[in-house]
C-alpha positions in Angstrom: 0.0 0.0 0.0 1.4 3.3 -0.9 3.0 5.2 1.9 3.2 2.0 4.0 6.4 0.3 4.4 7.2 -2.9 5.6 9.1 -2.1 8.4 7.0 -3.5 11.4 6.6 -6.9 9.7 10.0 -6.9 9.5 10.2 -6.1 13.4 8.1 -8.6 14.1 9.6 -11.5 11.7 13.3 -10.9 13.2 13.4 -8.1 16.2 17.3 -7.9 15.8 17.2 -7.3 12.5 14.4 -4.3 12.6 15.1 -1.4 11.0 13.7 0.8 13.7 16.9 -0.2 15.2 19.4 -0.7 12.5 18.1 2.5 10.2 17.6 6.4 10.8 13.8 5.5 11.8 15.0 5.6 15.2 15.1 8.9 14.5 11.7 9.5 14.3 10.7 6.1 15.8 12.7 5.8 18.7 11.5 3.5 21.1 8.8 1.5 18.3 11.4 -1.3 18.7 10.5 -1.8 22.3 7.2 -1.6 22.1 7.3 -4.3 19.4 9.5 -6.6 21.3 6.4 -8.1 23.1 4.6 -9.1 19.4 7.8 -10.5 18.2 8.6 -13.3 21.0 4.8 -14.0 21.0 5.5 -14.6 17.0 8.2 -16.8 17.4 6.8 -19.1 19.9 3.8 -19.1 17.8 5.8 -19.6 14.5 7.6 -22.1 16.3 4.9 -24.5 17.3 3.2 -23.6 13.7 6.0 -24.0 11.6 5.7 -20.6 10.0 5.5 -17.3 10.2 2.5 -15.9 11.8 3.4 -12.0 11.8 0.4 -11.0 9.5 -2.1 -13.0 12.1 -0.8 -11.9 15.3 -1.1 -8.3 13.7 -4.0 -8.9 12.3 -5.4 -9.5 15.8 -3.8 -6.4 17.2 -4.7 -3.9 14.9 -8.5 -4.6 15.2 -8.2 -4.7 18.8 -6.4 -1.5 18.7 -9.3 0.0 16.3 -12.1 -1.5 18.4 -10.9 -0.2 21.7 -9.8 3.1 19.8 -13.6 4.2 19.0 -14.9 2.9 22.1 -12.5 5.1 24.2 -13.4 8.4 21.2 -17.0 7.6 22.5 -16.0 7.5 26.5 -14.1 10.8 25.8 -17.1 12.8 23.8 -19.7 11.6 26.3 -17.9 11.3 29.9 -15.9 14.8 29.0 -17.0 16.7 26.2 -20.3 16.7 27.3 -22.0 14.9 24.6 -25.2 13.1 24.4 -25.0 9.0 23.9 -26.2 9.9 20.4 -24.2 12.2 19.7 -21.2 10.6 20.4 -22.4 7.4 19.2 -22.3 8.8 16.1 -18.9 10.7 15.5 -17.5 7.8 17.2 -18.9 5.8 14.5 -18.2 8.3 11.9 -14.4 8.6 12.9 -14.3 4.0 12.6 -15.6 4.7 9.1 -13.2 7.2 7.7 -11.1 6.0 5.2 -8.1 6.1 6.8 -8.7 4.7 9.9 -10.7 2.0 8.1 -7.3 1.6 6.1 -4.5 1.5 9.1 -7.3 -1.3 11.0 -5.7 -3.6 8.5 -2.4 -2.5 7.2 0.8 -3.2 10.3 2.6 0.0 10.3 3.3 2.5 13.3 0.4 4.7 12.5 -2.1 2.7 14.0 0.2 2.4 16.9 0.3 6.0 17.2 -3.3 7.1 16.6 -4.5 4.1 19.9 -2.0 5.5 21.6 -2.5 9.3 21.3 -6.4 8.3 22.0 -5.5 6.4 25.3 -3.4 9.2 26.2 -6.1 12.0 25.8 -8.4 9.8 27.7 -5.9 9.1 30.5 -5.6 12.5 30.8 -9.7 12.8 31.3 -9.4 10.5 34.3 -6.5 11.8 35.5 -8.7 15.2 36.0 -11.6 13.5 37.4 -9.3 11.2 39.8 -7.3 14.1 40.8 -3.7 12.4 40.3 -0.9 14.3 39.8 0.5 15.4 36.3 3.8 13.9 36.7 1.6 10.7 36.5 1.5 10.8 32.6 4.4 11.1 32.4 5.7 8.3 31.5 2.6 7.2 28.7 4.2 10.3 27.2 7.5 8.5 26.8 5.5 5.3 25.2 3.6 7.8 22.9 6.6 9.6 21.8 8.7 7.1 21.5 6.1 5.3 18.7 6.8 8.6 16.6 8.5 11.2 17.9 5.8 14.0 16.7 3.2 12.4 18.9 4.6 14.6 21.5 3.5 18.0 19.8 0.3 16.1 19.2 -0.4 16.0 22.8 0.8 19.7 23.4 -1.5 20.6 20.8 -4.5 19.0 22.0 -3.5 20.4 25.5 -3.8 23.9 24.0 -7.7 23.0 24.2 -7.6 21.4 27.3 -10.4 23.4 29.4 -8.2 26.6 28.1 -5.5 26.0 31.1 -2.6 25.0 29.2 -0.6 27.6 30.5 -1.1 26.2 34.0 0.7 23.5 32.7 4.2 24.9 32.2 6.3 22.7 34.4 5.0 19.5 32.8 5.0 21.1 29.1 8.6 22.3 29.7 9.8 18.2 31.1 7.5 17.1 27.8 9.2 19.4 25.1 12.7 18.2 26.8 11.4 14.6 26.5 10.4 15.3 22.9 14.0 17.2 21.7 16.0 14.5 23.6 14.9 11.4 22.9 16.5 10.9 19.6 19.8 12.3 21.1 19.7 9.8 23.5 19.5 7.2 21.1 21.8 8.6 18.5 25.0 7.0 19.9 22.9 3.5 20.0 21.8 3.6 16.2 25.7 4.6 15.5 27.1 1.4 16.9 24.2 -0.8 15.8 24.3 0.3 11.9 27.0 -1.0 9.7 30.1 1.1 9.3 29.3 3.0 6.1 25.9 3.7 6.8 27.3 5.0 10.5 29.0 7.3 9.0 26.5 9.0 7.4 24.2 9.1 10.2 26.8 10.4 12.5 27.2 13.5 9.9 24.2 14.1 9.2 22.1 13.6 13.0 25.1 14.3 15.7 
């Protein structure tokens, strides 16, 4: 599928040979590899039992989980927080499954499913973590597991913060740690990916990221 790539079937096939770890995606992907880790052993010990591999199915299963649970959690957001009606958030609930492009990632294993559960989970976290008066050092570290999927996810969140009851600005010592989080993560993995590549393409990432 164009603008796909094959890189988490890949991950999931052989973990030590994923190019979220052995390419510049972990770059913008920097802790992917991690979260995939999980998915790959449960692959092999399926694939080893079956006698083949099973990537496809075991993502297969995730992704629709992931979609399910995703509109589900839409609808708890727009009715519990927003305000909504059932019906009304039945319906854009509904209306954001259908889209084309959500239909499209329920079905095709790449990161952007990945990140659109997670930024979803993370927004409704958040809801709870108002209502349940928890501190916001809390979500902190969901913000490393959404950023770490893509790195951009982290001016996602400080975007939908911006709309957040109009208080963002009351958040200045947690969006200050986040846009620290968000700048240094790829620097703290640079000299990982450096070692990890092979020596020419090492090269070039060192000129062109360090």
């Amino acid at each position: 599928i164009s603008g796909y790539d094959p890189y988490l079937l890949s991950t999931v096939t052989e973990w030590t040979h994923s190019p979220y770890i052995h390419s510049n995606s972990i770059f913008s992907h920097p802790g992917f590899s991690i979260i995939a880790l999980p998915i790959a052993i449960i692959n092999a010990l399926v694939s080893f039992f079956v006698g083949s591999n099973c990537a496809n199915f075991i993502l297969s299963i995730i992704l629709m989980f992931m979609y399910v649970t995703e509109v589900i959690l839409l609808k708890r957001i727009l009715e519990d927080y927003v305000g909504l009606n059932s019906f009304e958030s039945v319906l854009l609930s509904v209306l954001f499954g259908f889209m084309a492009y959500v239909l499209l990632m329920s079905f095709t294993p790449d990161h952007f499913a990945f990140s659109q559960f997670f930024l979803i989970l993370y927004i409704f976290l958040w809801t709870k973590r108002e209502s349940s008066g928890l501190h916001k050092s809390s979500l902190f570290l969901p913000y490393i597991v959404v950023c770490g999927i893509t790195i951009t996810n982290g001016i996602k969140i400080l975007l939908s913060l911006l709309f957040f009851k109009g208080r963002f600005l009351r958040y200045l010592f947690f969006t200050i740690i986040i846009l620290f989080a968000t700048v240094c993560i790829p620097r703290i993995l640079n000299s990982n990916v450096i070692y990890s590549t092979n020596p020419g393409e090492s090269a070039y990432l060192a000129k062109e990221y360090v």
